[in-house]
C-alpha positions in Angstrom: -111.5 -39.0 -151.1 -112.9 -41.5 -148.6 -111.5 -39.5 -145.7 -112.6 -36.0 -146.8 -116.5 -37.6 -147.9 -116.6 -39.0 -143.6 -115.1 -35.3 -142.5 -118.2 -34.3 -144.7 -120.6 -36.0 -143.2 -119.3 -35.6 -139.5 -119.8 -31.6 -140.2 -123.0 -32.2 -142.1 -124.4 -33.8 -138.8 -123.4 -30.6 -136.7 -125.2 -28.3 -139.0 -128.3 -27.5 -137.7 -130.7 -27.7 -141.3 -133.5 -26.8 -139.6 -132.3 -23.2 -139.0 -130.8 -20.7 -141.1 -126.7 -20.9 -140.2 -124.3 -18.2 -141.4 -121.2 -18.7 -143.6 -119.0 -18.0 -140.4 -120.9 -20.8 -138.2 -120.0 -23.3 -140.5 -116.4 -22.1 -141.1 -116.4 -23.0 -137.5 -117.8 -26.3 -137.2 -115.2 -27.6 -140.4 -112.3 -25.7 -138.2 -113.5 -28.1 -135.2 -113.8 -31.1 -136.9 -110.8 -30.8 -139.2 -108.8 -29.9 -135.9 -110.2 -32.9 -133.8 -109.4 -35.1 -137.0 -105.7 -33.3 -137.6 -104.7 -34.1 -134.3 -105.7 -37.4 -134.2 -103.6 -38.3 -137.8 -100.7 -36.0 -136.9 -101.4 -33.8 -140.2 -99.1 -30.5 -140.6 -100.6 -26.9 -140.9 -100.9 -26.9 -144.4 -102.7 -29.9 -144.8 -105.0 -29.1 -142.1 -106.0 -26.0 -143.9 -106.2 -27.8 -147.6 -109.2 -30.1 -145.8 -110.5 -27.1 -143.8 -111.1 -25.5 -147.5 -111.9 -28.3 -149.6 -114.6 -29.3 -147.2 -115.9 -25.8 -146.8 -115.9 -25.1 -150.9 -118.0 -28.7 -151.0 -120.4 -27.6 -148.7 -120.7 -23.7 -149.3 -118.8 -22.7 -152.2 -118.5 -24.5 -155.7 -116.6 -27.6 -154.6 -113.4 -28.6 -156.4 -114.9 -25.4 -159.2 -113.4 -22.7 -156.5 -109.7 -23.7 -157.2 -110.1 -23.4 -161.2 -112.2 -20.5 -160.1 -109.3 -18.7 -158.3 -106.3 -19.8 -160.7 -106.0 -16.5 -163.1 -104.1 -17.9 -165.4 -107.2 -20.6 -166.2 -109.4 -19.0 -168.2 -112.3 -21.9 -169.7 -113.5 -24.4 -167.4 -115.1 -27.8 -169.5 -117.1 -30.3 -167.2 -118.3 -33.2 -169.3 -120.0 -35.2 -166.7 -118.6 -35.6 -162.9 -115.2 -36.9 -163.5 -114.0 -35.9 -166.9 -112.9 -32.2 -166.8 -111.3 -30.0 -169.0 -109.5 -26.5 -168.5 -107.7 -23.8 -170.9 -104.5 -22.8 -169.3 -102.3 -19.8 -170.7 -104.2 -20.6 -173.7 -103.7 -24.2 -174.1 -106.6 -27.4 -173.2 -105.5 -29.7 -170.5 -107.1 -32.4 -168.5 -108.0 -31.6 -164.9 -107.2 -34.1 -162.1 -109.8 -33.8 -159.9 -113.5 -34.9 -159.6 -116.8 -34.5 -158.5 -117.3 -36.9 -155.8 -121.1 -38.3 -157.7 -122.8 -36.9 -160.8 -125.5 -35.4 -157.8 -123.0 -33.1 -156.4 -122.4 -31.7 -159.8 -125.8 -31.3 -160.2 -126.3 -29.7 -157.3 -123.5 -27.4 -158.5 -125.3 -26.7 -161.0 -128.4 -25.6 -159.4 -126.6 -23.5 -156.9 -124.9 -21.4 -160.0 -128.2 -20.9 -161.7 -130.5 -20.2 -159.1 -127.8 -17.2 -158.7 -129.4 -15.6 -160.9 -133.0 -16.9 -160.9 -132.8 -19.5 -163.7 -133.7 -23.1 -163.8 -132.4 -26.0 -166.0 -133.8 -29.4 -165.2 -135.1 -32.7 -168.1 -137.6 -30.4 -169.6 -135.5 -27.5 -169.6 -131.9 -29.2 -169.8 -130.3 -25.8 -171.4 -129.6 -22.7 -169.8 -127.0 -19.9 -169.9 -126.2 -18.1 -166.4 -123.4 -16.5 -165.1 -121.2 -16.2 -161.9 -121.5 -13.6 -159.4 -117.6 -12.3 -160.6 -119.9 -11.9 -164.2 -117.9 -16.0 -165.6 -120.0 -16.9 -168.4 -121.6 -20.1 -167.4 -123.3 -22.7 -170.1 -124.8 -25.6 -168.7 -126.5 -29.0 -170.6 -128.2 -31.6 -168.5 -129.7 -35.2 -169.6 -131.1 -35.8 -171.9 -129.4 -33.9 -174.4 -126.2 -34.3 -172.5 -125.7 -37.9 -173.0 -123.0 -39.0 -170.6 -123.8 -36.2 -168.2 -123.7 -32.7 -166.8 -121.7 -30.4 -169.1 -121.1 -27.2 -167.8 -118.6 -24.6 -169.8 -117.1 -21.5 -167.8 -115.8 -18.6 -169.6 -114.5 -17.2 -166.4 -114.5 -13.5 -166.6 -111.6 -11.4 -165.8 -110.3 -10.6 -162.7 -109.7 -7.1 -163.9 -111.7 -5.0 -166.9 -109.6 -5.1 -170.1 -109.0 -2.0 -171.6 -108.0 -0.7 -174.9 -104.6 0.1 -173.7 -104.2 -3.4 -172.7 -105.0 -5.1 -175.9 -102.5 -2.8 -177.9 -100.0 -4.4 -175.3 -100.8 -7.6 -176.3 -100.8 -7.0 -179.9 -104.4 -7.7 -180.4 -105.1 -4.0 -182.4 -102.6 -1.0 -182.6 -103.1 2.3 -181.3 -103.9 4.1 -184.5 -106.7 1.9 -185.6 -107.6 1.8 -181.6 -107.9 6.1 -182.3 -109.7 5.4 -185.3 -112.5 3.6 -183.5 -112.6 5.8 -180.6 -113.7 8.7 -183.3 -116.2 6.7 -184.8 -117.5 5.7 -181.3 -117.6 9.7 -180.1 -119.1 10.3 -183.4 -122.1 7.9 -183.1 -121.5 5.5 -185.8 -123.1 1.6 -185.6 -120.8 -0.7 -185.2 -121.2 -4.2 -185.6 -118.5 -6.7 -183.8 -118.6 -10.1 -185.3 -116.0 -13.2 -184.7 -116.3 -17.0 -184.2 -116.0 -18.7 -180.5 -114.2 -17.4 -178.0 -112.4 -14.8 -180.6 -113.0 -11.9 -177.6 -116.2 -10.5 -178.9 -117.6 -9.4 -175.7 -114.1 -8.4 -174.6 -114.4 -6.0 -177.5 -117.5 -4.4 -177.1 -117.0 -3.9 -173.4 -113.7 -1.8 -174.5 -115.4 0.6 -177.4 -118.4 1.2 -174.8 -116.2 2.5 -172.5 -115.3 4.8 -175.2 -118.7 6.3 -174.6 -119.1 9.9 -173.7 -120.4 9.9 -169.7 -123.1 12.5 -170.1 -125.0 10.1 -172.6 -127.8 7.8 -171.5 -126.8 4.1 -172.4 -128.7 0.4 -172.3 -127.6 -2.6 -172.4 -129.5 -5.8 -173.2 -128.0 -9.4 -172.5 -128.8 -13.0 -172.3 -126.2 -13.0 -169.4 -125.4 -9.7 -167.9 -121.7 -9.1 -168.5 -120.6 -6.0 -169.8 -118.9 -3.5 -167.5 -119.4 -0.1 -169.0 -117.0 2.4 -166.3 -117.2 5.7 -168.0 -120.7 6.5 -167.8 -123.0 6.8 -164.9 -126.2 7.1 -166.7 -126.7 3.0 -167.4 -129.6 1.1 -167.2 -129.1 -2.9 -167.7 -131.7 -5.7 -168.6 -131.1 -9.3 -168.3 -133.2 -11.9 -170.1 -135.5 -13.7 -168.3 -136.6 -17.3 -168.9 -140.0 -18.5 -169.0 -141.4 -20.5 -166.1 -142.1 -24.6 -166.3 -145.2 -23.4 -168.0 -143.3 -21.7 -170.6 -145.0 -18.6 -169.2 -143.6 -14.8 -168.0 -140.4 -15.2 -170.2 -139.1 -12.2 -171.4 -136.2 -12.3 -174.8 -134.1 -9.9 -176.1 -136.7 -8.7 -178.5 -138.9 -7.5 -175.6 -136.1 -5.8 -174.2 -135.3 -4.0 -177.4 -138.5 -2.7 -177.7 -139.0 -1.7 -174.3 -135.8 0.0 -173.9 -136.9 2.5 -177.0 -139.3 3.9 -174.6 -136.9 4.6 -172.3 -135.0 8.0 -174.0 -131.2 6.0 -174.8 -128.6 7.8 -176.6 -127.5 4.6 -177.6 -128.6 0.4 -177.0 -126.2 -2.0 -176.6 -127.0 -5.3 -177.5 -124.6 -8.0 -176.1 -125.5 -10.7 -179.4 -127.7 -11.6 -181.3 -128.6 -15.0 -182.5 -132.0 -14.8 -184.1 -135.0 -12.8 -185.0 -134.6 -10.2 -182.3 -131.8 -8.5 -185.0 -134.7 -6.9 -186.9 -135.4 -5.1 -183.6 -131.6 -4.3 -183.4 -131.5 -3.1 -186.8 -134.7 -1.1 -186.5 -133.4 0.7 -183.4 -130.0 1.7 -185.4 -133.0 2.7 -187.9 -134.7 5.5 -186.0 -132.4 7.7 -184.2 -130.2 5.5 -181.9 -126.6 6.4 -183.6 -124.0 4.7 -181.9 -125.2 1.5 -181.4 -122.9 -1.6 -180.3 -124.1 -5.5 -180.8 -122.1 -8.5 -181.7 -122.7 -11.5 -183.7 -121.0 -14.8 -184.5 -120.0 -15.1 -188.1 -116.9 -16.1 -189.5 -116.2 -12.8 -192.0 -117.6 -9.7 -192.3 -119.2 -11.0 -195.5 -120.8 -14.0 -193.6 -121.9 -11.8 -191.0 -124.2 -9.9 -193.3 -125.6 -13.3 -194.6 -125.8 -14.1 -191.2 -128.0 -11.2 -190.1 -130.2 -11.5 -193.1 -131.2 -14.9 -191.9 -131.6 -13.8 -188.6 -133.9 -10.7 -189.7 -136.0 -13.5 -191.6 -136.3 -15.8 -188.6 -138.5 -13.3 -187.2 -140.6 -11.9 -190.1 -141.4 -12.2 -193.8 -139.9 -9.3 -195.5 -138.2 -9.6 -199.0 -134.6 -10.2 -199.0 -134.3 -6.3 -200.3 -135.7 -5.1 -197.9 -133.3 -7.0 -195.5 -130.9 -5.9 -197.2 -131.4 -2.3 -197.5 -132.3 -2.4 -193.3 -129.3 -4.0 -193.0 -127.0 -1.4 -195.2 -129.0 1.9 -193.8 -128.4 0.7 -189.8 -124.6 -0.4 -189.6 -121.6 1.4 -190.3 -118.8 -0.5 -189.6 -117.9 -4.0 -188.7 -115.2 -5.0 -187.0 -114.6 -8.6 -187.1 -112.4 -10.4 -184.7 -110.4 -14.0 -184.9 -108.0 -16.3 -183.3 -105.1 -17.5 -185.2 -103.2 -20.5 -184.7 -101.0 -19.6 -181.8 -104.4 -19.0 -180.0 -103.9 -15.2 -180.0 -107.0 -12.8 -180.5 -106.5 -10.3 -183.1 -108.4 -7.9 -184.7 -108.5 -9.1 -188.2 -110.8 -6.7 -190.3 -112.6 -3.3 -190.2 -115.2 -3.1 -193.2 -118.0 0.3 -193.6 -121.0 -1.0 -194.7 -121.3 1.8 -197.5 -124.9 1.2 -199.1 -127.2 -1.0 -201.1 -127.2 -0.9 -205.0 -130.4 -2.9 -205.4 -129.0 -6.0 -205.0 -126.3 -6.1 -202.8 -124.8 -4.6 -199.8 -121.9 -2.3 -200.8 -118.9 -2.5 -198.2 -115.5 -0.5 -198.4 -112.5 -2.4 -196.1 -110.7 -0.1 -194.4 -108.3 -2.4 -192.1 -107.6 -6.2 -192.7 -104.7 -8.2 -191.0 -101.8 -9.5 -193.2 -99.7 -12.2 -191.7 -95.6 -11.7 -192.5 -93.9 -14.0 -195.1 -92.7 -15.7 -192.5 -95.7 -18.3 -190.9 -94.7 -18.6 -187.5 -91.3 -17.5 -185.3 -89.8 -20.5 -183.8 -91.5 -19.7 -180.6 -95.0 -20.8 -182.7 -96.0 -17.3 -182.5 -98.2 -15.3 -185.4 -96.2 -12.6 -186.5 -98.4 -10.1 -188.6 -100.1 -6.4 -188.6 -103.4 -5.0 -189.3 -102.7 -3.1 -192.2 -104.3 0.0 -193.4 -105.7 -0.7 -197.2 -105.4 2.6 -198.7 -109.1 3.0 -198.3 -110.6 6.0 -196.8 -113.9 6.6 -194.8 -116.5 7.0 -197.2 -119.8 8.1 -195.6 -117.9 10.9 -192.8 -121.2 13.2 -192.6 -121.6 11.5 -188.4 -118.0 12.9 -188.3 -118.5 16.0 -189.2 -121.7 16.6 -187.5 -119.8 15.4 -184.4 -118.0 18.4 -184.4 -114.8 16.5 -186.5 -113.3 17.5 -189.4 -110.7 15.5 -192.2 -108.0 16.1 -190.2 -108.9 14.4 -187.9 -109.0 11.2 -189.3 -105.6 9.4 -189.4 -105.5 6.1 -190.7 -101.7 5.1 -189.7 -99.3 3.5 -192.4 
């Protein structure tokens, strides 16, 4: 560590600060020095080039970040302070050994990553979401809330999009519920995605939007841009902006809701919502936006709806009726996601929100996952299958103006 901080320093001195200098110039001046410096201590090819990049990533990239960063198989990055780092590896948590050479280079990690996207975290703003420029979720907390220093979590993203086809592979839904929600997409219903942490909620609605016909006009609205919507060309995506030191110019998801009504959608998008901005949500499912997408964090589809009640009240006064009967009228299916034991991501229920009686929200399950009889195979794995309840689609008139007709429909075994 001592040796590679000095090579540092020796190339620091040969950069120029006072003058803009290009990625390739500096690649340069770290091949020089590491060359003069490899010759000198005999060091082989390889190691050579293992300084020439580690000193290069430290001064231009994301330091020791870029080798997590470039590992597929890593796919949730935990920094708790400069030296104690965490990663998820083929699904299981293991301690990184590496470190950040001070708890200011992390920082200035930090501040690299969010001023990427125009953000800004610093004592009197110590929380902030960004992203990476490959789209990696990025959350960082700095002192004071983050007591023993910077913490930074990295939901990298994936190298390539997932696709429906893909998670049948993996087991995560089967192909006749996956046809079952690609009619409801073409057919305009709401659909509400809900799911605890790192369940693949985002994952999920980036595959049903690309279910989307492409001659319709979609928007999306994020608090990080990630969604990757391939099949249609007419897109328009909004990013939320935070407010200044001033607490001035910010712009939430609520704003952006209500602006993007004036824009003609077909349908809006809403990556989640956490708060008051679901009355907006719901009102826009309200008044002519069929075939809305958002996603929520709630640990049922029953909690979900209690969930978005509060949110809806968060934000205004209304009776809890009246919630309730928004709430009933705009979605029409939830599909609610989970992570079982052996840390795979399953589909684990499809519920139609079928009406309100007056008092309560009337739902119809459709789907719901059954585990076998047997808990685990000896390999630790699940073994189970979402299961079709016998239940039909009640409210089919969005199928059937959608061109669809009974048969159609095919709900598997």
């Amino acid at each position: 560590m001592e040796d590679i901080n000095e090579l540092r320093e020796e190339v620091m001195k040969k950069i120029d600060v006072s003058t803009e200098i290009s990625d390739d110039r500096v690649k340069e001046i770290v091949d020089e020095v590491i060359l003069e410096y490899g010759n000198e201590k005999g060091l082989s090819v390889r190691e050579k080039y293992r300084l020439q990049k580690e000193i290069y990533d430290s001064i231009r990239g994301l330091d020791i970040l870029e080798e997590l960063l470039e590992d597929k198989n890593i796919t949730e990055i935990m920094i708790n302070g400069p030296d104690n780092i965490f990663i998820e590896k083929d699904g299981r948590i293991e301690k990184y050994n590496n470190r950040f050479s001070s708890k200011e280079k992390l920082v200035d990690i930090i501040q690299q990553i969010v001023s990427g996207v125009n953000r800004r975290v610093n004592e009197s703003s110590p929380i902030v979401d960004s992203r990476l420029s490959d789209g990696s979720r990025v959350n960082v907390v700095l002192n004071p809330v983050a007591i023993n220093g910077p913490v930074v979590t990295i939901r990298k993203f994936p190298e390539y999009s997932i696709t429906m086809k893909k998670l049948i592979e993996i087991g995560s839904i089967s192909l006749n519920v996956a046809d079952f929600l690609r009619l409801l997409v073409n057919a305009k219903y709401n659909i509400f995605i809900s799911g605890g942490t790192g369940s693949g909620k985002t994952t999920f609605l980036n595959v049903l939007s690309n279910y989307i016909p492409g001659d319709e006009r979609i928007i999306t609205i994020e608090d990080s841009a990630e969604l990757q919507i391939q099949s249609v060309d007419n897109l328009v995506r909004m990013e939320v902006r935070q407010a200044n030191d001033e607490g001035e110019n910010g712009i939430d998801i609520r704003a952006l809701i209500k602006s993007s009504l004036r824009m003609r959608p077909d349908r809006i998008i809403v990556g989640e919502v956490r708060g008051a901005e679901a009355l907006d949500m719901l009102q826009a499912m309200n008044t002519g936006h069929d075939g809305s997408l958002s996603t929520g964090h709630g640990n049922s589809p029953k909690d979900m709806l209690n969930r978005l009640e509060t949110m809806v009240l968060m934000g205004v006064d209304m009776p809890l009726k009246a919630i309730k009967s928004q709430i009933a009228s705009g979605i029409d299916i939830i599909v609610h996601l989970g992570r079982l034991r052996d840390r795979t991501r399953k589909v684990l229920e499809i519920v139609e929100i079928t009406g309100f009686n007056g008092e309560e929200i009337l739902t119809n399950t459709i789907y719901r996952f059954e585990e076998d009889n047997i808990e685990v195979t000896n390999k630790g794995i699940v073994k189970g299958k979402l299961k079709w309840t016998g239940n039909t689609l009640i409210n089919q008139k969005k199928l059937f103006d959608a061109g669809y007709g009974k048969e159609d429909i095919s709900y598997g075994e």
